[in-house]
C-alpha positions, 0 to 999 in steps of 0.5 A: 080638181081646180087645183084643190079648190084654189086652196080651199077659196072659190068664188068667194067662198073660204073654208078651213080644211077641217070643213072639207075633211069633216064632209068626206067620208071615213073611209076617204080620209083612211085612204089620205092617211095611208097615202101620208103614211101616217096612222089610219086607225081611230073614228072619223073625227080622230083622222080629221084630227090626225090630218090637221095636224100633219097640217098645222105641223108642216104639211101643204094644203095641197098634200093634204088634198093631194092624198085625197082621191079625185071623186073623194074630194069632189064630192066633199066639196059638192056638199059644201055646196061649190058649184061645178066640183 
């Protein structure tokens, strides 16, 4: 999907990862976690923060986006208001 958002930077627009993990629903970011073999336990905001810092620890910006499924993270980004996600 445009190559994760160009990263996380379209049309001028920049984001953190967090902004984009926070509109994603909770059960997308267990499916993320399970593709990072990582925990999937806890409240959405504990696997926000359990994925920003396998981020912040080492992990691409695409891993983490990677581990998204494709509708996941478009819809994610429509709600950040990016135009043709």
């Amino acid at each position: 999907m445009l190559k994760y958002l160009r990263l996380l930077g379209i049309g001028g627009k920049k984001m953190n990862i967090e902004q984009l993990l926070g509109e994603c629903r909770s059960d997308d970011l267990a499916h993320a976690l399970r593709e990072l073999g990582l925990p999937v336990t806890g409240t959405k905001p504990q696997r926000i923060e359990r994925l920003v810092e396998h981020h912040t620890g080492g992990a691409s910006t695409s891993d983490i986006l990677g581990a998204l499924k494709s509708d996941d993270l478009r819809r994610a980004a429509k709600a950040l208001g990016f135009e043709g996600a």
